[in-house]
CHARMM-style PDB file with segment names, atoms N, HN, CA, C and O in Angstrom:
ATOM      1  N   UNK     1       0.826  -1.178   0.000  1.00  0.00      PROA
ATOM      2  CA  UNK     1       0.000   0.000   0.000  1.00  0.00      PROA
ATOM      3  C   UNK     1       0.883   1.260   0.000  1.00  0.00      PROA
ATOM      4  O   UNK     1       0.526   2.277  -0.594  1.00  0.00      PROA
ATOM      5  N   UNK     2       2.386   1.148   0.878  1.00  0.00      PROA
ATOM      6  HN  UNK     2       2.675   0.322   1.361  1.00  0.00      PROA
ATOM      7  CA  UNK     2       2.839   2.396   0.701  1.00  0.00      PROA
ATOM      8  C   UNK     2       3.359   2.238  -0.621  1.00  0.00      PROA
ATOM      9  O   UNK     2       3.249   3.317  -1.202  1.00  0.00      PROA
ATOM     10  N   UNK     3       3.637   1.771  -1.011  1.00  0.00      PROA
ATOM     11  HN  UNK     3       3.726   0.894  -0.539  1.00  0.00      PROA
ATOM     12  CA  UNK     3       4.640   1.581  -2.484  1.00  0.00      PROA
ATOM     13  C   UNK     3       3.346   2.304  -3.599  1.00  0.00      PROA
ATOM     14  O   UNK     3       3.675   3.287  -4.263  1.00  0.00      PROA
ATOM     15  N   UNK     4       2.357   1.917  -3.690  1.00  0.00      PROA
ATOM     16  HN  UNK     4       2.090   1.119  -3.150  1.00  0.00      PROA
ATOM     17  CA  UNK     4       1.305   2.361  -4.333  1.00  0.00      PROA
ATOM     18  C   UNK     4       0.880   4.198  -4.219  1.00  0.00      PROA
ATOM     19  O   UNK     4       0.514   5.130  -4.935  1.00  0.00      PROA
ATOM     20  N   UNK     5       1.206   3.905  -2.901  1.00  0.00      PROA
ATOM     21  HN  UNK     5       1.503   3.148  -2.319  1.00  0.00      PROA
ATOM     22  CA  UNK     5       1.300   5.764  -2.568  1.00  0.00      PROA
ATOM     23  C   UNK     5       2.326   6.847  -3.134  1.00  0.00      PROA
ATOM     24  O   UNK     5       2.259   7.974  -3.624  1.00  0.00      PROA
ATOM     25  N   UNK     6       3.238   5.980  -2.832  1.00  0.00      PROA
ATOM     26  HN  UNK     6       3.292   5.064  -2.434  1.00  0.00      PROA
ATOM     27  CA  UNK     6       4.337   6.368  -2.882  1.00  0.00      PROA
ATOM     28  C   UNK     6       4.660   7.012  -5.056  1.00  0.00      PROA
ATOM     29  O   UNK     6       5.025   8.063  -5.585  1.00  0.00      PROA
ATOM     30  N   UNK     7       4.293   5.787  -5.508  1.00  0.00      PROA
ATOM     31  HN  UNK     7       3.996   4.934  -5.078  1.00  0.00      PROA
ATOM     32  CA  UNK     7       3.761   5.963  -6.555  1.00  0.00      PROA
ATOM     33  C   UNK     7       3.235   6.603  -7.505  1.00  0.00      PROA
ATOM     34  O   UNK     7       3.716   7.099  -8.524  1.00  0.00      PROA
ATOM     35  N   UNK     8       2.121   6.551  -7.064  1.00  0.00      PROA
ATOM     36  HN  UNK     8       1.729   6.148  -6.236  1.00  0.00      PROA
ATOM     37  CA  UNK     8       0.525   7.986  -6.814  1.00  0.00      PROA
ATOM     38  C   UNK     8       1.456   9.374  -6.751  1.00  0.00      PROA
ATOM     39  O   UNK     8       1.465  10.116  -7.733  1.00  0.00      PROA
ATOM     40  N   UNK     9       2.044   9.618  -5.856  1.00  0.00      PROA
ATOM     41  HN  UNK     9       2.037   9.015  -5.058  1.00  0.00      PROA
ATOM     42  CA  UNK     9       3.150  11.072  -5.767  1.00  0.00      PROA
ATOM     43  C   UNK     9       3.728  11.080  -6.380  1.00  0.00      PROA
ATOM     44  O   UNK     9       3.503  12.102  -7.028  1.00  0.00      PROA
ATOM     45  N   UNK    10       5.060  10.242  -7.053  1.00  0.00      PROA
ATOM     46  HN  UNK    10       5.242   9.411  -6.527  1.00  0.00      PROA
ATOM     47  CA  UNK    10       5.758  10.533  -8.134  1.00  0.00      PROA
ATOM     48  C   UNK    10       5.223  10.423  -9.547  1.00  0.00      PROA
ATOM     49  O   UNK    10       5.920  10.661 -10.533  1.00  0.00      PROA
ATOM     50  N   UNK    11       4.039  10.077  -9.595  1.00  0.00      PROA
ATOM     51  HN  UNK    11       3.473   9.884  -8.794  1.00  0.00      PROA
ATOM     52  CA  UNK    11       3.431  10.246 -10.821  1.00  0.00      PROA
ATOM     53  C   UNK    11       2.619  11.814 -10.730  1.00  0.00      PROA
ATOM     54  O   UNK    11       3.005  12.599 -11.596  1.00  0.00      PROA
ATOM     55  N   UNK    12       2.074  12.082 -10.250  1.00  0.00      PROA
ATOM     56  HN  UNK    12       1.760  11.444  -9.546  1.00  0.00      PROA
ATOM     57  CA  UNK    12       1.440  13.369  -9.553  1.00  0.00      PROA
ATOM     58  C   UNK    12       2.568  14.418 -10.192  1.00  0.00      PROA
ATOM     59  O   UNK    12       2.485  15.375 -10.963  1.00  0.00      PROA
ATOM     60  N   UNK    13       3.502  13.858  -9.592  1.00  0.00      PROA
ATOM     61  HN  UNK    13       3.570  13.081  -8.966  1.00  0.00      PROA
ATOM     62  CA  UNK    13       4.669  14.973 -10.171  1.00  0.00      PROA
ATOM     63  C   UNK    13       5.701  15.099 -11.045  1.00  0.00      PROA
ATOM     64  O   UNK    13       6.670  15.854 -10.968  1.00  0.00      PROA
ATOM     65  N   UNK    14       5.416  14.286 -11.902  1.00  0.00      PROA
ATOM     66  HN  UNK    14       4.628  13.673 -11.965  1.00  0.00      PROA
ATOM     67  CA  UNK    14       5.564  13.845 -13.151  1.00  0.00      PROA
ATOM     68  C   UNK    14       6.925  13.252 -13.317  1.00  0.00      PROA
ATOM     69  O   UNK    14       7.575  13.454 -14.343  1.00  0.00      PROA
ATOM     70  N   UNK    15       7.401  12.472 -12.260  1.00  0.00      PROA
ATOM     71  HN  UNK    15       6.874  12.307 -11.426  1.00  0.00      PROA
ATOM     72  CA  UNK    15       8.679  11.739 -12.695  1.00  0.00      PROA
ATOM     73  C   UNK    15       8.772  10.391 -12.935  1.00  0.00      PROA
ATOM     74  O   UNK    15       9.794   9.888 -13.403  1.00  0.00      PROA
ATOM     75  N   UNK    16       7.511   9.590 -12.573  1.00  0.00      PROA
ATOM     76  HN  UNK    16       6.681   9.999 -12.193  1.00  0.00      PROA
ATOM     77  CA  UNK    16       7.026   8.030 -13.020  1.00  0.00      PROA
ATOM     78  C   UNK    16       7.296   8.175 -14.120  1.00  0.00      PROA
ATOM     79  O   UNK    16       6.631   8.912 -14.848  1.00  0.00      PROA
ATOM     80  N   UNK    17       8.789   7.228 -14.705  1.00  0.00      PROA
ATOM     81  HN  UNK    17       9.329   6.630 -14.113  1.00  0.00      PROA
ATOM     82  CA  UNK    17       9.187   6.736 -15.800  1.00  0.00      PROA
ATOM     83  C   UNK    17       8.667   5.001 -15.878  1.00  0.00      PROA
ATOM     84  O   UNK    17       8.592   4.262 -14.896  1.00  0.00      PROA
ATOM     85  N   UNK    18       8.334   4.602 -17.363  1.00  0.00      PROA
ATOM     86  HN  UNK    18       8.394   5.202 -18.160  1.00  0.00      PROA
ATOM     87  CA  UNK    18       8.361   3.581 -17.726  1.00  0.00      PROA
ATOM     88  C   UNK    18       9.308   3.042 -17.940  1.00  0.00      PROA
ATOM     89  O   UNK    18      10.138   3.603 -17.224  1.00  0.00      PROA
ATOM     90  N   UNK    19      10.042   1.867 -18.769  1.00  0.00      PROA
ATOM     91  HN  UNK    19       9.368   1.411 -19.350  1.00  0.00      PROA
ATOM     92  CA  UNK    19      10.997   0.962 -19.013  1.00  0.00      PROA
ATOM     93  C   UNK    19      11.064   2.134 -20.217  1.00  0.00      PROA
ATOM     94  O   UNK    19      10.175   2.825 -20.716  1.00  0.00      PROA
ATOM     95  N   UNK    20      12.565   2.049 -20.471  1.00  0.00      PROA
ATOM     96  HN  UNK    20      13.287   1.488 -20.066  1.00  0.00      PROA
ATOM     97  CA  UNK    20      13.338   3.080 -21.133  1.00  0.00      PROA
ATOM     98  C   UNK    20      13.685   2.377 -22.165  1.00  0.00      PROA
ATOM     99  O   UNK    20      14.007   1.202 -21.988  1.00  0.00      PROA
ATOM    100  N   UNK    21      13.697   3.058 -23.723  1.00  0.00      PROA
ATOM    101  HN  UNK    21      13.435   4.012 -23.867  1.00  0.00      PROA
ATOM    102  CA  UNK    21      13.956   2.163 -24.627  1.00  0.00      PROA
ATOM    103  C   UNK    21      15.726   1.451 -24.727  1.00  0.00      PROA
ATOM    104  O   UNK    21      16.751   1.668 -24.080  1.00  0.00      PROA
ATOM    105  N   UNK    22      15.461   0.747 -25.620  1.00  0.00      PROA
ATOM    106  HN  UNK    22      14.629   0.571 -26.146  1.00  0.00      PROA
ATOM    107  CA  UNK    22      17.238  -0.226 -25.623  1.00  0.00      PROA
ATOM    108  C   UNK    22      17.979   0.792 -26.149  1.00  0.00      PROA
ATOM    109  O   UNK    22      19.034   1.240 -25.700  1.00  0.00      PROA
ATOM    110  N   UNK    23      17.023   1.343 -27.702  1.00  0.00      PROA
ATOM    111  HN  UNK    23      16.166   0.979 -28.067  1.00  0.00      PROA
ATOM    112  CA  UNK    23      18.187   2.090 -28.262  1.00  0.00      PROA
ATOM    113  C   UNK    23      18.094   3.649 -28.204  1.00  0.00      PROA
ATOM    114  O   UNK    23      17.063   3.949 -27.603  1.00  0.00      PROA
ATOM    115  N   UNK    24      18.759   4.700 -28.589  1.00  0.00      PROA
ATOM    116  HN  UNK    24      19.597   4.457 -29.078  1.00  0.00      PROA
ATOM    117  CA  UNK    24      18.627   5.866 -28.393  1.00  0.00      PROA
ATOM    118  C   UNK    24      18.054   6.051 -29.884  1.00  0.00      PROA
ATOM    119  O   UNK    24      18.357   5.278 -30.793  1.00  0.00      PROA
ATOM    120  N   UNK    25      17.035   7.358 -30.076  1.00  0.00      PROA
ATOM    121  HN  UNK    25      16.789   7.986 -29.338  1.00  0.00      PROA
ATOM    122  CA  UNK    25      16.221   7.507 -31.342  1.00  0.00      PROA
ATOM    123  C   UNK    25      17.435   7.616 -32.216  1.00  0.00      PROA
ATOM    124  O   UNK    25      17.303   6.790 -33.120  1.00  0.00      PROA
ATOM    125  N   UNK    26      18.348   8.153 -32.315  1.00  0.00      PROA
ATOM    126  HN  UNK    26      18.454   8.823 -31.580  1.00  0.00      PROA
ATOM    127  CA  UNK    26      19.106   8.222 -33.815  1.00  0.00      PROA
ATOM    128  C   UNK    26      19.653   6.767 -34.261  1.00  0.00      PROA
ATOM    129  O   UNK    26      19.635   6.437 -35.446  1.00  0.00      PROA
ATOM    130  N   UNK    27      20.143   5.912 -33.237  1.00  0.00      PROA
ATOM    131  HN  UNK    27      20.158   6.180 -32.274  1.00  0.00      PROA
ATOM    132  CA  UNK    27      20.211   4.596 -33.597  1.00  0.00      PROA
ATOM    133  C   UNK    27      18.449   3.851 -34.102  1.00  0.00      PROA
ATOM    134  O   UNK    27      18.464   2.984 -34.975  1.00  0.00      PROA
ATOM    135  N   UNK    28      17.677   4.088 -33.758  1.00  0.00      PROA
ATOM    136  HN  UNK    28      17.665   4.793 -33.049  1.00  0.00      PROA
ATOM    137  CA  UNK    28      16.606   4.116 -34.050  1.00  0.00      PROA
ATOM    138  C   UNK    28      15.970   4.729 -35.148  1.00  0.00      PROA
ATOM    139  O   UNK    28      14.870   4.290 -35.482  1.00  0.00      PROA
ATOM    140  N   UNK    29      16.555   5.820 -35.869  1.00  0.00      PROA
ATOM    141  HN  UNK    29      17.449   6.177 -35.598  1.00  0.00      PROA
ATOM    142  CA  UNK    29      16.588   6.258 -36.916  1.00  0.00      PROA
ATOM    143  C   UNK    29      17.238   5.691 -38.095  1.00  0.00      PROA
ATOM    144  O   UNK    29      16.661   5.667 -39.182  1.00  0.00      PROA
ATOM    145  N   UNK    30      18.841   5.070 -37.858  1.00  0.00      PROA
ATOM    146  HN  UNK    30      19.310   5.090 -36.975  1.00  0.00      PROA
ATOM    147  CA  UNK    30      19.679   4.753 -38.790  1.00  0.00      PROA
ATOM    148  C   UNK    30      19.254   3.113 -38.741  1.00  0.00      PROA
ATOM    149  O   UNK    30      19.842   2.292 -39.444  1.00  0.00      PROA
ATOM    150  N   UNK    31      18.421   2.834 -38.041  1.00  0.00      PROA
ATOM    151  HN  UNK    31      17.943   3.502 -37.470  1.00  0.00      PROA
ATOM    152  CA  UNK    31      17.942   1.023 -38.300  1.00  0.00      PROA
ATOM    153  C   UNK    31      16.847   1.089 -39.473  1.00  0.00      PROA
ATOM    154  O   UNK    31      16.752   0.341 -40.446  1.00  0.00      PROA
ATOM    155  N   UNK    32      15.900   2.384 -39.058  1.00  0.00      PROA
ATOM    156  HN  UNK    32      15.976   2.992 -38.267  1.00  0.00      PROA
ATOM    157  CA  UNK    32      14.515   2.080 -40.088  1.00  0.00      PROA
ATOM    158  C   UNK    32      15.468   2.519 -41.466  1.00  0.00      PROA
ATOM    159  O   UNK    32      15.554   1.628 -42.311  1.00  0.00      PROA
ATOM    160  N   UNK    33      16.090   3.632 -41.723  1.00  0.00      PROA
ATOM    161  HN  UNK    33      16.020   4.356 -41.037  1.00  0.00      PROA
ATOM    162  CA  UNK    33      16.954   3.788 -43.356  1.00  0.00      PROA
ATOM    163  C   UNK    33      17.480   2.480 -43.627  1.00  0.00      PROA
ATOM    164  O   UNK    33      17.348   1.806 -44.649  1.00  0.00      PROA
ATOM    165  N   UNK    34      18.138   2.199 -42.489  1.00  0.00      PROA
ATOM    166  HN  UNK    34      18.245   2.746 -41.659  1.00  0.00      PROA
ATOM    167  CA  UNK    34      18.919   0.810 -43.155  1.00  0.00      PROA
ATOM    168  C   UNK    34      18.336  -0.462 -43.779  1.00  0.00      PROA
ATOM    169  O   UNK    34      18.943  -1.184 -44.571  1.00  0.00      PROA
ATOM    170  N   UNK    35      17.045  -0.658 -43.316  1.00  0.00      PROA
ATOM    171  HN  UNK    35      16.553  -0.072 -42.673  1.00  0.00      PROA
ATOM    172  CA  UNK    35      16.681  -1.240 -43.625  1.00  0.00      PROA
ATOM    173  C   UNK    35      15.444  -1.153 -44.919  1.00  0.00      PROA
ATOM    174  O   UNK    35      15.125  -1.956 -45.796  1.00  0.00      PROA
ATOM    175  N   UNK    36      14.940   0.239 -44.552  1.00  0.00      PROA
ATOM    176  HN  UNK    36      15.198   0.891 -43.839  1.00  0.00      PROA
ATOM    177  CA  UNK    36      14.178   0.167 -45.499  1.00  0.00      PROA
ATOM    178  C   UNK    36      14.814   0.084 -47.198  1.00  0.00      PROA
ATOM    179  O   UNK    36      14.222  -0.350 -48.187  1.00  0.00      PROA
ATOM    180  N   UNK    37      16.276   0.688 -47.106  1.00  0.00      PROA
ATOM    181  HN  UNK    37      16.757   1.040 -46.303  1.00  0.00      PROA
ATOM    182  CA  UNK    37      16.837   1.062 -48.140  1.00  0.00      PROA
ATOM    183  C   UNK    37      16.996  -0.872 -48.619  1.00  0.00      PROA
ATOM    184  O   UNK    37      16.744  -1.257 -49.761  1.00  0.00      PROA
ATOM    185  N   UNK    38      17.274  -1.467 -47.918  1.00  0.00      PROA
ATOM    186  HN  UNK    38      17.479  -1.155 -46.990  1.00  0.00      PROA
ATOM    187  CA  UNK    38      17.508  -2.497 -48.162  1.00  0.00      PROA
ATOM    188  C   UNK    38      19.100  -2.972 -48.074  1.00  0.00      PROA
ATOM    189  O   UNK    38      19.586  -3.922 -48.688  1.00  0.00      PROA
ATOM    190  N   UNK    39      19.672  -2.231 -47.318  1.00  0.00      PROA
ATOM    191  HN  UNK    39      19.277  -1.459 -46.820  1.00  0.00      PROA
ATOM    192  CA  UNK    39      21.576  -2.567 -46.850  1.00  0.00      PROA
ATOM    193  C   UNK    39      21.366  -3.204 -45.794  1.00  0.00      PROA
ATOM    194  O   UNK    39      22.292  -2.747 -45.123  1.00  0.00      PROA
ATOM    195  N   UNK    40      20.754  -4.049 -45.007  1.00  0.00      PROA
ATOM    196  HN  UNK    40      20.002  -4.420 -45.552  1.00  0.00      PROA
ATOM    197  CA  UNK    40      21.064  -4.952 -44.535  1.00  0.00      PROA
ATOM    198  C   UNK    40      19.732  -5.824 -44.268  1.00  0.00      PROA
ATOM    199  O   UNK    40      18.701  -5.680 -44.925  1.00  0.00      PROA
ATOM    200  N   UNK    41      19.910  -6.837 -43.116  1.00  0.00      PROA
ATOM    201  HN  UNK    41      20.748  -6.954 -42.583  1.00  0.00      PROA
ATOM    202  CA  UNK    41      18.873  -7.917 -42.513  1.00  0.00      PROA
ATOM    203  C   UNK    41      18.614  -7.859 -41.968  1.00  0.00      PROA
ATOM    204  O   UNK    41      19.575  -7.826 -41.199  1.00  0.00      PROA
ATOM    205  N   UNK    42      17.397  -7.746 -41.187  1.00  0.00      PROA
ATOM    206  HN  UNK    42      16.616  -7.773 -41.811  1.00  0.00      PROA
ATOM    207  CA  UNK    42      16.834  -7.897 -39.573  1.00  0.00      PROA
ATOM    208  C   UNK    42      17.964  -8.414 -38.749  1.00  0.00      PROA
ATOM    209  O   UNK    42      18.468  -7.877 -37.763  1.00  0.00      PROA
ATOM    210  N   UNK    43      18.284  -9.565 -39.324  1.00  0.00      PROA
ATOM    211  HN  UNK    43      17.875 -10.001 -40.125  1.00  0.00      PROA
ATOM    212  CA  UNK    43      18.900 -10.600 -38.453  1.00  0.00      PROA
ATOM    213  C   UNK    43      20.525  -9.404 -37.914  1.00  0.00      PROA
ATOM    214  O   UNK    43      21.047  -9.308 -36.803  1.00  0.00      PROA
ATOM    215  N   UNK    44      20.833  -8.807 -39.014  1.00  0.00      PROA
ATOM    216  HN  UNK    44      20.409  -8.885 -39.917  1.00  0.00      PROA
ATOM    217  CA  UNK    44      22.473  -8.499 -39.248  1.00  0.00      PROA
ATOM    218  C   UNK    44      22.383  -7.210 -38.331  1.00  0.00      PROA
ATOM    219  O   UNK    44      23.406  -6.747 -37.827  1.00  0.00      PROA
ATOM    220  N   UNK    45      21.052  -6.602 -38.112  1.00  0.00      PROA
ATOM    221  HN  UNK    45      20.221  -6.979 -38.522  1.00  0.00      PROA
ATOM    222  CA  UNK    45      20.661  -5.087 -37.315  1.00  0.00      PROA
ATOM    223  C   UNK    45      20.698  -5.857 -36.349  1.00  0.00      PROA
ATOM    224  O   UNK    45      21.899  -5.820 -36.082  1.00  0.00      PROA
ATOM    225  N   UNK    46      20.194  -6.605 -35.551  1.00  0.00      PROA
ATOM    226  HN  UNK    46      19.219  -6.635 -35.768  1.00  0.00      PROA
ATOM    227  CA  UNK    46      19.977  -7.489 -34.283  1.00  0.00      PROA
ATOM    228  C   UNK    46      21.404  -7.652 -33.503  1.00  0.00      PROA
ATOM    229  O   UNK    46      21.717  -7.386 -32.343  1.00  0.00      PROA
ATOM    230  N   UNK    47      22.257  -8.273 -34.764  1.00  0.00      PROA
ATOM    231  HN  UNK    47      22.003  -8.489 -35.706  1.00  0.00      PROA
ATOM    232  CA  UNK    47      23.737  -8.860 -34.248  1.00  0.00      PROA
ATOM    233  C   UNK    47      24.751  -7.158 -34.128  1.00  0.00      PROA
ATOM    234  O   UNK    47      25.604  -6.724 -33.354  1.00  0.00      PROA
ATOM    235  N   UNK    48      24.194  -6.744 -35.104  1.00  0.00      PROA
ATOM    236  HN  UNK    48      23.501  -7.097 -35.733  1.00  0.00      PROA
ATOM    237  CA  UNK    48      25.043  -5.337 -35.011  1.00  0.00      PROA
ATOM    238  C   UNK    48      24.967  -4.523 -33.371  1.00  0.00      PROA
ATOM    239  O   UNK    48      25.919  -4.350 -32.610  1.00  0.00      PROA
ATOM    240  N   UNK    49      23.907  -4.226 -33.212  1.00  0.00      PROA
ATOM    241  HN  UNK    49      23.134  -4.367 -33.831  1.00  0.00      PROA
ATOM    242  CA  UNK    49      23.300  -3.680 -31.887  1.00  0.00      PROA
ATOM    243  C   UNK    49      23.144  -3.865 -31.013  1.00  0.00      PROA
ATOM    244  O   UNK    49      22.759  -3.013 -30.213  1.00  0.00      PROA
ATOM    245  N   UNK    50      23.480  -5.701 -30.577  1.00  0.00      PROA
ATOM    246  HN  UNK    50      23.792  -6.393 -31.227  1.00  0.00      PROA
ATOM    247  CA  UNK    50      23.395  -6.313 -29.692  1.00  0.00      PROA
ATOM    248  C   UNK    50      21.719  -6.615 -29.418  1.00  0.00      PROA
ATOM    249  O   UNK    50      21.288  -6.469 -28.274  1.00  0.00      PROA
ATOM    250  N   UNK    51      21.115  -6.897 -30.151  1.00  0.00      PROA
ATOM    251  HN  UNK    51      21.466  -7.015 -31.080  1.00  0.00      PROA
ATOM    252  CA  UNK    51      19.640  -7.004 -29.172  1.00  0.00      PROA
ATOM    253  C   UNK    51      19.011  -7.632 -30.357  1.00  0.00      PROA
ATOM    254  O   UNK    51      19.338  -7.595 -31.544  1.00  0.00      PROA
ATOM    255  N   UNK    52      17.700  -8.413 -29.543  1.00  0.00      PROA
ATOM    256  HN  UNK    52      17.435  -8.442 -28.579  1.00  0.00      PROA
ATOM    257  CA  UNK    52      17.298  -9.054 -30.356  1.00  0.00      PROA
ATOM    258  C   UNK    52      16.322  -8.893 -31.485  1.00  0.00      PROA
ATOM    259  O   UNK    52      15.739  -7.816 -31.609  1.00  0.00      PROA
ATOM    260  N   UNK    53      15.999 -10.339 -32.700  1.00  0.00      PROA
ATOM    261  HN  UNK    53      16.473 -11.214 -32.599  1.00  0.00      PROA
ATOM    262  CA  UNK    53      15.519  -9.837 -33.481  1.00  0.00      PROA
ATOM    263  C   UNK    53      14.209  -8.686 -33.322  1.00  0.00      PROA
ATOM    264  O   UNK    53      13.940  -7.636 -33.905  1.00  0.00      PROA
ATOM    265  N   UNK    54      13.496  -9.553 -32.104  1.00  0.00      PROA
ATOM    266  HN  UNK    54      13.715 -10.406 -31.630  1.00  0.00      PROA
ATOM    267  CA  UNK    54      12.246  -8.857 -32.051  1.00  0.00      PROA
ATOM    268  C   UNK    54      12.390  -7.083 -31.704  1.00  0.00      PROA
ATOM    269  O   UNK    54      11.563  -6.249 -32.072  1.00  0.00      PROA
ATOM    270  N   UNK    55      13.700  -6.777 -30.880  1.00  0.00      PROA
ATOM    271  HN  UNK    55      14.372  -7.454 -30.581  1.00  0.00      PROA
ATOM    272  CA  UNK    55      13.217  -5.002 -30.732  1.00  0.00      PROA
ATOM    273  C   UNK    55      13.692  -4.794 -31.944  1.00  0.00      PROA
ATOM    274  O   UNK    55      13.493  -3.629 -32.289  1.00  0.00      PROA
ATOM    275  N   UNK    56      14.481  -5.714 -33.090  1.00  0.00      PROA
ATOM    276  HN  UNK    56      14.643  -6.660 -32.809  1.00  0.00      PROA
ATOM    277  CA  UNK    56      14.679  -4.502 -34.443  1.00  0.00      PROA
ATOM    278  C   UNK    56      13.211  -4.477 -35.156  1.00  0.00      PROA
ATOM    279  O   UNK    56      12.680  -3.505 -35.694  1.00  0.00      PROA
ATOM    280  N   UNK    57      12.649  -5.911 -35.008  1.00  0.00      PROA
ATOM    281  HN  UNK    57      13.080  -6.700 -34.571  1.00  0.00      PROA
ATOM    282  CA  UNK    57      11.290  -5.882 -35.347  1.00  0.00      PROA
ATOM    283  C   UNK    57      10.565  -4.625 -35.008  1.00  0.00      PROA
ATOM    284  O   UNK    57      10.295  -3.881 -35.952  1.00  0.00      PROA
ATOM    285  N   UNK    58      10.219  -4.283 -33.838  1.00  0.00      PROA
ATOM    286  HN  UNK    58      10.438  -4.886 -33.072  1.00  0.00      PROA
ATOM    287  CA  UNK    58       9.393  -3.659 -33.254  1.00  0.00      PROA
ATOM    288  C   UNK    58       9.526  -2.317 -33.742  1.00  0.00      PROA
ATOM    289  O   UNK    58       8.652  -1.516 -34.074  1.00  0.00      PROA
ATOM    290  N   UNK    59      11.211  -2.178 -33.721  1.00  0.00      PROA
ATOM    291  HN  UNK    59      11.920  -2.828 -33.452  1.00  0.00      PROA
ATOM    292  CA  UNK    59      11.521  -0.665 -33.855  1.00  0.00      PROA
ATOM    293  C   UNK    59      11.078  -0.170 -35.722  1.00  0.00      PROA
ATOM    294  O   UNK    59      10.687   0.948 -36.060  1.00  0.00      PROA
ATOM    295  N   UNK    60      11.291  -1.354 -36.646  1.00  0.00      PROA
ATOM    296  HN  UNK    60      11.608  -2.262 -36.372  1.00  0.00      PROA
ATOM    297  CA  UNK    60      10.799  -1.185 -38.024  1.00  0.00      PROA
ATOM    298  C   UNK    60       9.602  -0.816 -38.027  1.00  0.00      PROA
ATOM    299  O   UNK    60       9.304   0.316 -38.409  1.00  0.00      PROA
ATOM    300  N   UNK    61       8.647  -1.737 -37.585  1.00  0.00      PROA
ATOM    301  HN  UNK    61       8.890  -2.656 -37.275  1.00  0.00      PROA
ATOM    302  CA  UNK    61       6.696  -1.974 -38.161  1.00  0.00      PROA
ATOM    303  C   UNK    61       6.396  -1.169 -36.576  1.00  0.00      PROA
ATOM    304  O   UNK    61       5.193  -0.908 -36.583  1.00  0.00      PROA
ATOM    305  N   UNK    62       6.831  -0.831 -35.646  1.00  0.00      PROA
ATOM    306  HN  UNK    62       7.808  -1.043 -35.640  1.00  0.00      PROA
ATOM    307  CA  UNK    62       6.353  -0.366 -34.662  1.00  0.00      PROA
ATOM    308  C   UNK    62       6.125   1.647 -35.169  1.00  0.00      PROA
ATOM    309  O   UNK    62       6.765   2.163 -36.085  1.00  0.00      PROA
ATOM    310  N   UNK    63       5.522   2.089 -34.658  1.00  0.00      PROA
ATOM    311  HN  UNK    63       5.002   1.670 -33.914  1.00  0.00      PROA
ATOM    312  CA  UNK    63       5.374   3.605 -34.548  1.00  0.00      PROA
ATOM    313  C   UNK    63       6.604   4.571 -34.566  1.00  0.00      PROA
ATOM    314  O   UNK    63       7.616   4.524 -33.868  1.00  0.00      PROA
ATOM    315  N   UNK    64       6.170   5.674 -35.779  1.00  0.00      PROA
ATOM    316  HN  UNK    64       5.348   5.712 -36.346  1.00  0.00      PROA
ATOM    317  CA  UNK    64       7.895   5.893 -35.220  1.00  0.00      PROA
ATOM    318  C   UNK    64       7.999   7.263 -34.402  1.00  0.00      PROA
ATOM    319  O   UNK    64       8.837   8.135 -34.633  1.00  0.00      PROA
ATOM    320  N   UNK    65       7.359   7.297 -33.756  1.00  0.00      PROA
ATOM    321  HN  UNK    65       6.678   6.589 -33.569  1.00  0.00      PROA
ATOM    322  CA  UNK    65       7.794   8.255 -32.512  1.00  0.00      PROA
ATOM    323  C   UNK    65       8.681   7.667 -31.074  1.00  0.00      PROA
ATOM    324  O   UNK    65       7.982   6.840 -30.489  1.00  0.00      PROA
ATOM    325  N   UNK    66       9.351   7.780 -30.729  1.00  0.00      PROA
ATOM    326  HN  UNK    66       9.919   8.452 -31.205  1.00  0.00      PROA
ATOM    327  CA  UNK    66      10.245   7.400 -29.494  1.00  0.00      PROA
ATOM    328  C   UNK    66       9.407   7.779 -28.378  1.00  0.00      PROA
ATOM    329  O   UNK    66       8.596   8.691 -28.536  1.00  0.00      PROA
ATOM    330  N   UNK    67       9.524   7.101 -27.113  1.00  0.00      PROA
ATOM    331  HN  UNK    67      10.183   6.360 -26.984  1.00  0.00      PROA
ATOM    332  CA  UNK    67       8.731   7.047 -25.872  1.00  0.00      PROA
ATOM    333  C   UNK    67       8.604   8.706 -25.434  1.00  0.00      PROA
ATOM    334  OT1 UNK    67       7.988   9.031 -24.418  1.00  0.00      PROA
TER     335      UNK     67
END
């Protein structure tokens, strides 16, 4: 219950952050060119960046505004 309160206040005052993305938007920028242009692979953005296929997934077909 205090944790919930506690909560409640830092959201109130606007510092309740969510989970922060992996990559920073300009790396996030130079994945959707790269790929859309067609210079590389899902798979090869994944291994490049360290992370997996699914956040290059996400970060392609997902929305492109950053959190």
């Amino acid at each position: 219950m205090r944790t919930r309160e506690g909560m409640a206040l830092t959201k109130k005052n606007g510092k309740l952050k969510g989970k922060q993305p992996k990559l920073p938007e300009p790396a996030r920028r130079s994945i959707r060119r790269r790929y859309a242009e067609g210079e590389v692979s899902l798979a090869d953005l994944a291994t490049e960046y360290s992370v997996g296929r699914s956040t290059i997934h996400r970060i392609i077909h997902g929305p492109e505004t950053s959190r």
